[in-house]
C-alpha positions as CSV (number, residue, x, y, z in Angstrom):
1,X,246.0,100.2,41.1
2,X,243.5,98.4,43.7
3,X,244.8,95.4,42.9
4,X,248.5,95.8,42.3
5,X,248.4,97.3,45.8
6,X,246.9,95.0,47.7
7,X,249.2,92.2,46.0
8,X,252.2,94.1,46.6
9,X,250.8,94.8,50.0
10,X,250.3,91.3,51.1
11,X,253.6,89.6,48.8
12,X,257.0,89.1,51.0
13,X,259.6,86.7,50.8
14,X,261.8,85.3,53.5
15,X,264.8,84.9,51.0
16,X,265.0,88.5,50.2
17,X,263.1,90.9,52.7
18,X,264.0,90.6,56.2
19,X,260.5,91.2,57.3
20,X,256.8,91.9,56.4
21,X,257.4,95.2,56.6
22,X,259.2,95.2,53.3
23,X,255.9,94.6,51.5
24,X,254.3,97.3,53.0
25,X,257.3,99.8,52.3
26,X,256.8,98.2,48.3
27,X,253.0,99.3,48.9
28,X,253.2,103.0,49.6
29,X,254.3,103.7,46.2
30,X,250.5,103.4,45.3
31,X,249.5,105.3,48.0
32,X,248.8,109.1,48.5
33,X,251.0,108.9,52.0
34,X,253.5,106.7,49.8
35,X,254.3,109.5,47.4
36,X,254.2,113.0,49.8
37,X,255.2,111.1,53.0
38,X,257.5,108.3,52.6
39,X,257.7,105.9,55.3
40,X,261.1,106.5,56.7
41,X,261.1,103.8,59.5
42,X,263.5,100.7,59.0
43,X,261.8,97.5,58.2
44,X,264.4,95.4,59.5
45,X,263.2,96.4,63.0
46,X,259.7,95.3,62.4
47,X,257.9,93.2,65.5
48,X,255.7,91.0,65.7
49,X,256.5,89.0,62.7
50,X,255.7,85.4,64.3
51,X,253.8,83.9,60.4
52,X,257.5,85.8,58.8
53,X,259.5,84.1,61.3
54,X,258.0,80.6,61.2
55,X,258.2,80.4,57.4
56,X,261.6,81.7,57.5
57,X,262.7,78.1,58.8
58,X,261.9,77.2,55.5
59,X,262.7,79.5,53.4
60,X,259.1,80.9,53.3
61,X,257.1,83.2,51.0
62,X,253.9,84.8,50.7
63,X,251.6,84.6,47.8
64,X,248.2,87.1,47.0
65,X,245.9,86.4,45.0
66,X,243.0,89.2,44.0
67,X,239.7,87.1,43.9
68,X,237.2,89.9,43.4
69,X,237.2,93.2,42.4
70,X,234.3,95.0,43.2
71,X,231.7,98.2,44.2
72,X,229.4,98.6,46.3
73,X,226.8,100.8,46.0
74,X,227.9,104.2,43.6
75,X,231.5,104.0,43.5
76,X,232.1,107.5,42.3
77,X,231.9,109.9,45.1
78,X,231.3,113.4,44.9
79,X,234.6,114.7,46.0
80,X,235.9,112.3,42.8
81,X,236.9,109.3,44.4
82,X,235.9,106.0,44.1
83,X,235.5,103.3,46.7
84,X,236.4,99.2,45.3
85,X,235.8,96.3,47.4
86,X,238.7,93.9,47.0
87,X,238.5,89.9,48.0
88,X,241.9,88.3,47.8
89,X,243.4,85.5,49.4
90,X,247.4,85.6,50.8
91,X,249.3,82.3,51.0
92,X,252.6,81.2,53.1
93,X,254.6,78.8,51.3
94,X,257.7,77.3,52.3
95,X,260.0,75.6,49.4
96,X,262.1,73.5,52.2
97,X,259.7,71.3,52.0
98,X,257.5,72.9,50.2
99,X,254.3,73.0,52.0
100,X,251.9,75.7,52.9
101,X,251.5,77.2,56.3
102,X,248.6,79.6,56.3
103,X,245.8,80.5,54.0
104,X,243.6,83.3,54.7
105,X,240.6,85.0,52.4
106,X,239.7,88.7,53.1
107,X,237.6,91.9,52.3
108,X,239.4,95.1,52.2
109,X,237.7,98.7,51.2
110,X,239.8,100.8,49.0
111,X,239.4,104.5,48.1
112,X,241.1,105.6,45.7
113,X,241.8,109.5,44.2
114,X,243.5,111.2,41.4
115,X,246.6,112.6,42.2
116,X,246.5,116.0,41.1
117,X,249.3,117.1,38.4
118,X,249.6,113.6,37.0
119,X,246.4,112.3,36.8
120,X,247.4,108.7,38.2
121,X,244.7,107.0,40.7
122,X,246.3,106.4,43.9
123,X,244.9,104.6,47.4
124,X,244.1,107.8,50.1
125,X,242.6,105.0,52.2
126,X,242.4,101.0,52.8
127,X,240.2,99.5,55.4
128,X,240.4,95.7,56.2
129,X,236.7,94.9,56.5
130,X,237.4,91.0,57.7
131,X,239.5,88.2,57.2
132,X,239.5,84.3,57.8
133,X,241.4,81.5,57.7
134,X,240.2,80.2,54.2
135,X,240.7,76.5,55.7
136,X,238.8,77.0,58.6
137,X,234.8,78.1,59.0
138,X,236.0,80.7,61.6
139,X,235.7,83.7,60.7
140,X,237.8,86.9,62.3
141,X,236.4,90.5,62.3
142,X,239.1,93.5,61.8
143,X,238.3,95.9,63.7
């Protein structure tokens, strides 16, 4: 579950989803909020989509890759969740030509809790802990 969410999370492409936003809308499905709150809001009127609309031009799409999977500390808390710490690394590709725009590594903190009645583990919380340009030395802090 960690993993296929922060693929699906990260994972758009300009020939199909009008915006970002569409990946996170595919995302909520392995989320708590996902399944007892569904995100209503129209991700064709998404903002703030400047890496979308620049790959768009050619005919864009974004790529994640999980590079780690991991704990730290105990990951079983006591309330029966666990915490993973998940490294993965999002590429923007464009086919026409094909060449790719960005590349950037990062950390993100997952909990993640049984839902009760099925059983299945869901995400009740994801924290971006930092995240860099994997071609560059720079590093950016989320805050």
């Amino acid at each position: 579950v960690a993993s296929a969410y922060i693929t699906t999370l990260g994972t758009w492409d300009t020939q199909v989803d009008a915006s970002t936003a569409y990946a996170t809308h595919r995302a909520a499905i392995f989320t708590t909020t996902g399944r007892t709150s569904p995100d209503t809001s129209d991700p064709d009127t998404a903002r703030g989509q400047g890496e979308f609309t620049r790959a768009a031009a050619g005919d864009g799409y974004s790529a994640v890759s999980v590079d780690a999977l991991t704990t730290e500390g105990n990951p079983r808390q006591d309330d029966g969740s666990w915490h993973r710490i998940v490294t993965h690394t999002r590429t923007v590709r464009t086919r026409s030509p094909e060449a790719v725009i960005s590349q950037r590594t990062g950390t993100t903190r997952l909990t993640l809790t049984r839902a009760p009645g099925t059983g299945q583990w869901l995400v009740t919380q994801a924290t971006l802990i930092e995240e860099h340009d994997s071609s560059d030395s720079a590093h950016d802090t989320a805050s």
